[in-house]
C-alpha positions in Angstrom: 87.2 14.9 112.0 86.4 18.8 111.8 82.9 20.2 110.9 84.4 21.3 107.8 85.0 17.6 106.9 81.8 16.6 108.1 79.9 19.1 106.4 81.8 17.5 103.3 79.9 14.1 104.5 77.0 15.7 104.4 77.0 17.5 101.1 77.9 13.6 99.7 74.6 12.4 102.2 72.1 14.7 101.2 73.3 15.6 96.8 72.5 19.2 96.8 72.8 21.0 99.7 71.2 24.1 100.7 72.4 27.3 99.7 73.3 28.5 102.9 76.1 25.6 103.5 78.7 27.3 101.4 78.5 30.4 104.0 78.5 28.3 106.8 81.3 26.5 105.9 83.2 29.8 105.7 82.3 30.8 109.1 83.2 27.6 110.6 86.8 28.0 108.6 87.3 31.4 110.2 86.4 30.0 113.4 88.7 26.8 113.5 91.7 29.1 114.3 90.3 30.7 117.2 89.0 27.3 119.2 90.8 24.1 120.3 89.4 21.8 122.8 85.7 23.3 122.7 85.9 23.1 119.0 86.1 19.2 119.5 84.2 19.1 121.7 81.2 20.4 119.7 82.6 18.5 117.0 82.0 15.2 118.8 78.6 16.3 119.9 77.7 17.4 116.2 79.3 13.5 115.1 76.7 11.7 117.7 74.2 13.7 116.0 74.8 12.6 112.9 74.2 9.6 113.1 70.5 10.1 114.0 69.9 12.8 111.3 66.3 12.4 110.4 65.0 15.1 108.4 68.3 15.7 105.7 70.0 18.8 105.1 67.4 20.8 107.4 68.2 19.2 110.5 72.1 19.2 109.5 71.8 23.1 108.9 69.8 23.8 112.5 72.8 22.1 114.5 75.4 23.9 112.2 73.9 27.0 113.2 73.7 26.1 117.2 77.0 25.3 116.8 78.2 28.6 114.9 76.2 30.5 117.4 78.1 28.5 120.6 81.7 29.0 119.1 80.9 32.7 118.5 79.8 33.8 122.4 82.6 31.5 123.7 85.1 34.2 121.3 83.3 37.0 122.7 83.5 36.2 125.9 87.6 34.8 126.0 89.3 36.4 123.3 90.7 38.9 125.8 91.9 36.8 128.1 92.4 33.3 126.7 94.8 33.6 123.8 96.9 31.2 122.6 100.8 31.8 123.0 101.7 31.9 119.4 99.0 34.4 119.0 100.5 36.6 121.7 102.6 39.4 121.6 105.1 38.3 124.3 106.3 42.3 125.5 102.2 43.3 125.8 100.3 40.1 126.0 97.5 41.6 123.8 97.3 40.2 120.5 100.1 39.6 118.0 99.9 41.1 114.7 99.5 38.2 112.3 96.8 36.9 115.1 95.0 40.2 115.5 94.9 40.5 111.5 92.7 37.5 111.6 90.0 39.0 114.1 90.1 42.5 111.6 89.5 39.8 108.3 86.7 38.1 110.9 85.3 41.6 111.9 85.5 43.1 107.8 83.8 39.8 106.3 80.7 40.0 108.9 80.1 43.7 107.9 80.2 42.8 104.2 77.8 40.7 104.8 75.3 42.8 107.6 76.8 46.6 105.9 74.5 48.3 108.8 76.4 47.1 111.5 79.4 48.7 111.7 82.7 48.9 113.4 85.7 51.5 113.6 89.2 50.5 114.0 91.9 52.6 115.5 95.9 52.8 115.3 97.3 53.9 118.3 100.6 55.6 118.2 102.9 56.4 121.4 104.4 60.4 120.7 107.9 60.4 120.9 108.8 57.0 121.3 112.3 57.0 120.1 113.0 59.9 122.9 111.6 57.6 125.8 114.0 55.1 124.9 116.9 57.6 124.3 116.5 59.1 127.3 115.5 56.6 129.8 116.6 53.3 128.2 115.2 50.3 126.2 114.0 48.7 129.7 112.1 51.9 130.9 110.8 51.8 127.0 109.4 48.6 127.1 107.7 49.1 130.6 106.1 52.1 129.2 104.6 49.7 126.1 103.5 47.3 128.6 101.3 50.3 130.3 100.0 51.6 127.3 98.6 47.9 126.4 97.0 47.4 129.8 95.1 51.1 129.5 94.0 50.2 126.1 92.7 47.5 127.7 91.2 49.3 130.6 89.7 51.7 128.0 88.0 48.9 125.5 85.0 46.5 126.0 85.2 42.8 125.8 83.7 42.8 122.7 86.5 44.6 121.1 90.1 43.6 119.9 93.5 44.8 120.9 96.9 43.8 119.8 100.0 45.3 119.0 100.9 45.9 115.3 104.3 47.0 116.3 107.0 48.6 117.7 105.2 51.6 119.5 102.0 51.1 117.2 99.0 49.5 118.5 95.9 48.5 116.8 91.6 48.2 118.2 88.5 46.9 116.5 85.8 48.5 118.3 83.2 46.0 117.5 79.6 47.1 116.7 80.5 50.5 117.4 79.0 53.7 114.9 81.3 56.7 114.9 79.8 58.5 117.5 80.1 55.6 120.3 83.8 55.7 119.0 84.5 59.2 119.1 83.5 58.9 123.2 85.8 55.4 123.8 88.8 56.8 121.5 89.2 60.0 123.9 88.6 58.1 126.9 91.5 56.1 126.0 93.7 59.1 125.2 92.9 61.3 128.4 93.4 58.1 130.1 97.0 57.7 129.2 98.0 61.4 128.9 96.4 61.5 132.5 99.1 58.1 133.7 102.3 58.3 135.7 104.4 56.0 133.7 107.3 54.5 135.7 110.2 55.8 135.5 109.4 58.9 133.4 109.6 62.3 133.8 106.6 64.6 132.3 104.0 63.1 130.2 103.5 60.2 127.7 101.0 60.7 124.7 99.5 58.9 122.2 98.0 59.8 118.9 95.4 57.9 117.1 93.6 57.7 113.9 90.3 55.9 113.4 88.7 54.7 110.4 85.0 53.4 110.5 84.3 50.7 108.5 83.2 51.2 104.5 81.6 49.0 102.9 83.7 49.8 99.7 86.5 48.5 101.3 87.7 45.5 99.4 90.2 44.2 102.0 91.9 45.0 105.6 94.7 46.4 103.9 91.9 49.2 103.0 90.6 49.6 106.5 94.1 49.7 108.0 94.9 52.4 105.2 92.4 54.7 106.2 93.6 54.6 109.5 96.8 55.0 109.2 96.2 57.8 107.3 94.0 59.3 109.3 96.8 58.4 112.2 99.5 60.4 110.3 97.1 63.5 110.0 96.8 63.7 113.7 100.8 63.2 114.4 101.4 66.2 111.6 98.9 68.3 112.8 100.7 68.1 116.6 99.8 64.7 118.4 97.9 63.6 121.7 94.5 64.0 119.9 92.2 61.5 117.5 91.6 62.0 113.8 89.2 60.3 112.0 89.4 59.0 108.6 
């Protein structure tokens, strides 16, 4: 049984549940995909639990919470480095695209709910892609993809989320982080690569981004990702290798 089946149990236990239980419910949705074997295990601990439930819906709502707040350090703290295969991107290892999609929904439905924390999200574009691969092969191209993924790694925070949104496009959540503590990451990561020796290239390999902070008119990710992309195309037009923000 999941805890969104036994929260079910206990709206039937207790009549009318709290007001809060229809938001935890959702949180506990969005965080079933990221969790397996700790998620049952909480789940069994919650189930013991249950069966000694002495004060209702209050006591039901405190352990829902403990165990909200447990699930979300253990995604802060592995999403980098514990991801499941099918939510890999098997060229980069970072984060697939349908996967990392989910983690921009997570990241946009927090902020509508807390606007004044705030995150920026970034596309990442390598310059003159096509060329590499023209030039030095499909092999050489790929190795140069798998660089760029471990220096926007290199360049992020554990907090934050990678993953590659394709082809030569990558994508970041900088999480909890106001445009000015972006600004200072987003060049960090550009210098960084302009600054690498890729293998098996001659001269330099750039990257142009485009960040877009998040609004809280948006009324989707497809908004967010807009604004970025956007703000992505301005930079390539206006010459590459730099940032543009939304």
């Amino acid at each position: 049984m999941v805890l969104a089946d036994i929260l079910s149990e206990l709206v039937d236990y207790e009549g009318e549940p709290p007001p809060d239980i229809r938001l935890i419910k959702a949180l506990i949705d969005l965080q079933k995909q990221d969790f397996g074997n700790p998620l049952i295990e909480i789940t069994n601990l919650f189930q013991s639990y249950l069966k000694n439930l002495l004060s209702g819906a209050i006591a039901s709502l405190t352990i829902l919470l403990i165990t909200l707040a447990v699930l979300m350090m253990k995604q802060r703290k592995i999403h980098h480095t514990v991801v499941a295969p099918s939510q890999r991107d098997s060229l980069t290892q970072l984060s697939n695209r349908g996967y990392w999609q989910q983690c921009l929904e997570q990241t946009l439905w927090q902020h509508q709910q807390s606007p004044e924390n705030t995150s920026c999200l970034l596309l990442i574009d390598v310059d003159h892609f096509k060329h590499i691969n023209d030039k030095y092969g499909h092999t050489t191209g790929d190795q140069v993809l798998k660089q760029v993924a471990q220096l926007i790694l290199a360049s992020s925070r554990q907090s934050d989320y990678a993953g590659r949104y394709g082809g030569e496009e990558f994508a970041l959540i900088l999480s909890a982080s106001p445009l000015t503590k972006a600004r200072e990451i987003t060049e960090r990561l550009r210098k960084n690569i302009a600054d690498f020796t890729f293998d098996g290239v001659d001269g330099d390999v750039t990257v142009s981004i485009g960040i877009a902070e998040f609004n809280a008119a948006y009324l989707g990710i497809t908004d967010w990702i807009n604004a970025a992309d956007t703000a992505l195309y301005n930079a390539k037009r206006q010459g590459r290798n730099q940032v543009v923000f939304a």
